[in-house]
N, C-alpha and C positions, 0 to 999 in steps of 0.2 A: 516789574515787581521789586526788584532789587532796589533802583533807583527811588523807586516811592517810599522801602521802605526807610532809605538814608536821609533825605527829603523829609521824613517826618518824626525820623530821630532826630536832627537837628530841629527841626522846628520845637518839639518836644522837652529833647533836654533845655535849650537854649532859652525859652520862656522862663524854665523852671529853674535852671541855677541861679540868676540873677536875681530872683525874688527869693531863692531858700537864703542865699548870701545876705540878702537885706535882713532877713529873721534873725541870724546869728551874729549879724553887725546890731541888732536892738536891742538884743541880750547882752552881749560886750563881752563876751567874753566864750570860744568856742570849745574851750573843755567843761566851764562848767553847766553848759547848754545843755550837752551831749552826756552829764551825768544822771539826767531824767529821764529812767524809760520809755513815759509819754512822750515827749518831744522828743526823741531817738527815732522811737517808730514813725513818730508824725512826718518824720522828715524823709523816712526809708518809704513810706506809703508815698510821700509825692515824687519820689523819683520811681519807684516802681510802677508810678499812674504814666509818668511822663514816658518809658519804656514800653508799656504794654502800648502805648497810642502811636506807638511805630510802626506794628505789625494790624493796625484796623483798618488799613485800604484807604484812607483819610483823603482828600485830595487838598486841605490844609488851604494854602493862602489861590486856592482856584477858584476861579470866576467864573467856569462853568458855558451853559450857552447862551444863557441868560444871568444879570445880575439886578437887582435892586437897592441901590447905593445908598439908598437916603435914610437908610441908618445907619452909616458909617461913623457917623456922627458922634455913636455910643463908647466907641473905642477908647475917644481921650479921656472923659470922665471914669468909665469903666479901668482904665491903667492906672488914673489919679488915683483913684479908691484901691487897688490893689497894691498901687507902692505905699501907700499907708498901712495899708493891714498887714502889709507886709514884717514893716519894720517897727509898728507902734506897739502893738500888745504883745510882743516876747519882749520888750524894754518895758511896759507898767507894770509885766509880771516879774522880772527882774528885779524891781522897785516896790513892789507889793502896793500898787495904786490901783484905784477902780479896778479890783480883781474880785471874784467869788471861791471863798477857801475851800481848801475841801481834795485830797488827791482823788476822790471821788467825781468830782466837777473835770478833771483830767481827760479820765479813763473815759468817762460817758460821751467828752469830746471825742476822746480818738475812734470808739465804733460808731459815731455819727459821721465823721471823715473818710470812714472805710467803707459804710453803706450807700454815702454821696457820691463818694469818688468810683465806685463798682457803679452806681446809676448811670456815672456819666461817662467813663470810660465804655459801658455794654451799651451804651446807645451810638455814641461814638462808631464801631464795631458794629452794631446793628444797620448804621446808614452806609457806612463804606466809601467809597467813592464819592459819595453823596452830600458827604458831610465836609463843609467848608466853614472861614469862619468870618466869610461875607453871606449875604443873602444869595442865592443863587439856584437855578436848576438848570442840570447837567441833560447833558442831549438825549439819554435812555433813563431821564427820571423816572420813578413810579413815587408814591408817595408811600408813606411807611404809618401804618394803622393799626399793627397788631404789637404782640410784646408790650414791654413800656406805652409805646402809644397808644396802649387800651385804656388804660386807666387817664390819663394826662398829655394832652396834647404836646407839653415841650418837657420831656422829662430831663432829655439834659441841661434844661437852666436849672430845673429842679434839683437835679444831682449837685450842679456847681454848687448853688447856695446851700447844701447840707454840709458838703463839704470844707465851706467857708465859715458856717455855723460852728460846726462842729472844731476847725482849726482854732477857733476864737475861745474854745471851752478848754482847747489842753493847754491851751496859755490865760486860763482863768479870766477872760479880757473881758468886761461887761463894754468897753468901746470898740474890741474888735466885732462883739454882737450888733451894736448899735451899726456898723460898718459894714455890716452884712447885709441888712435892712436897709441900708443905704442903698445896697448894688442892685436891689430889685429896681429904683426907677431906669436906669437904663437899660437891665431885662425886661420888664414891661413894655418901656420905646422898641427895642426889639422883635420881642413876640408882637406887638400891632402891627407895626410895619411887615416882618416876615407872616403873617397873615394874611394882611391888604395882599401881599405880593401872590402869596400861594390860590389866593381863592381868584385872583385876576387868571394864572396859570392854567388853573384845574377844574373851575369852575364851581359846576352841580357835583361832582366828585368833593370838592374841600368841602362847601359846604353841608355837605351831604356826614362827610365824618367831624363837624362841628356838631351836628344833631348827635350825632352815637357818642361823642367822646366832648362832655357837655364841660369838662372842666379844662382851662388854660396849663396851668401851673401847680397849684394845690389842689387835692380833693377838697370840695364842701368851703373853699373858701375866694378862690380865685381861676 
């Protein structure tokens, strides 16, 4: 246990500093970053996501007893689009370019950040062990159907992108939106593949909770 949990503290922080450091190098400047409450918190919510995802049981960069590779593929484009989002819209908001005014547009971001990030961190925690961030099932898999997976079959891509939404609103960024909407075609390649793979698995069971839980992603949309 101990080991896993250090294993996923590192994994954890270590994602997350290097892209919180991109934000505060796009802003240019880290005191007066850090003199907006919005983006104070925004930044204390991602290290407090990346802490809480030490203690979830994670088994993190494990490939389990089975793996399904051929999405691997998602990774490069998906980091491309994160070191932009990264560093691009705390530097337009810096500059006051393709922004939407308003310390209201902030705040709305940050409890969209908080609710995304709670999706994805409690699903995270909900898989355990389970949860890798290759395709994979672990030797005493079960498949997980109830909680979150009642409503939407992959609530943690769901969680991601509110959270990504939501980060893009307390830096005002209408390009860090647009950047969001972006990161869905590689979650899409993702969910198809980790489906094909889960229903080859599990069979009359997946498909069986494809009828009960009729939505991918969004309710009523996708």
């Amino acid at each position: 246990m101990l080991r896993a949990f250090i294993k996923n503290l590192a994994f954890g922080i270590g994602g997350t500093l290097p892209l919180l450091a991109l934000v505060i190098w796009g802003w240019g400047d880290w005191t007066t970053f850090f003199s907006d409450p919005a983006r104070t918190d925004v930044i204390i919510l991602a290290l407090a996501g990346a802490i809480a995802y030490a203690f979830s049981g994670s088994s993190g960069l494990g490939t389990g007893q089975r793996e399904d590779p051929s999405s691997r593929w998602i990774f490069g484009p998906a980091i491309i689009i994160a070191i932009v989002f990264a560093w691009l819209p705390p530097h337009l908001d810096r500059l006051n370019r393709w922004t939407i005014d308003g310390d209201t547009v902030r705040y709305t971001g940050l409890i969209i950040t908080a609710i995304g990030g709670f999706v994805r961190v409690a699903t995270v925690f909900e898989l355990g062990h389970r949860f890798s961030i290759f395709v994979v099932v672990q030797p005493d898999h079960r498949l997980k159907t109830d909680s979150f997976y009642r409503f939407v079959r992959h609530p943690s891509y769901l969680g991601a992108l509110l959270a990504m939404a939501g980060w893009a609103l307390v830096f005002r960024s209408i390009i860090g939106l647009l950047l969001a909407a972006v990161m869905c075609v590689p979650i899409i390649a993702r969910i198809r593949a980790e489906e094909e793979f889960l229903v080859r698995e599990f069979g009359e069971q997946y498909r069986a909770y494809q009828q009960r839980t009729r939505w991918r992603l969004l309710p009523f949309i996708y």
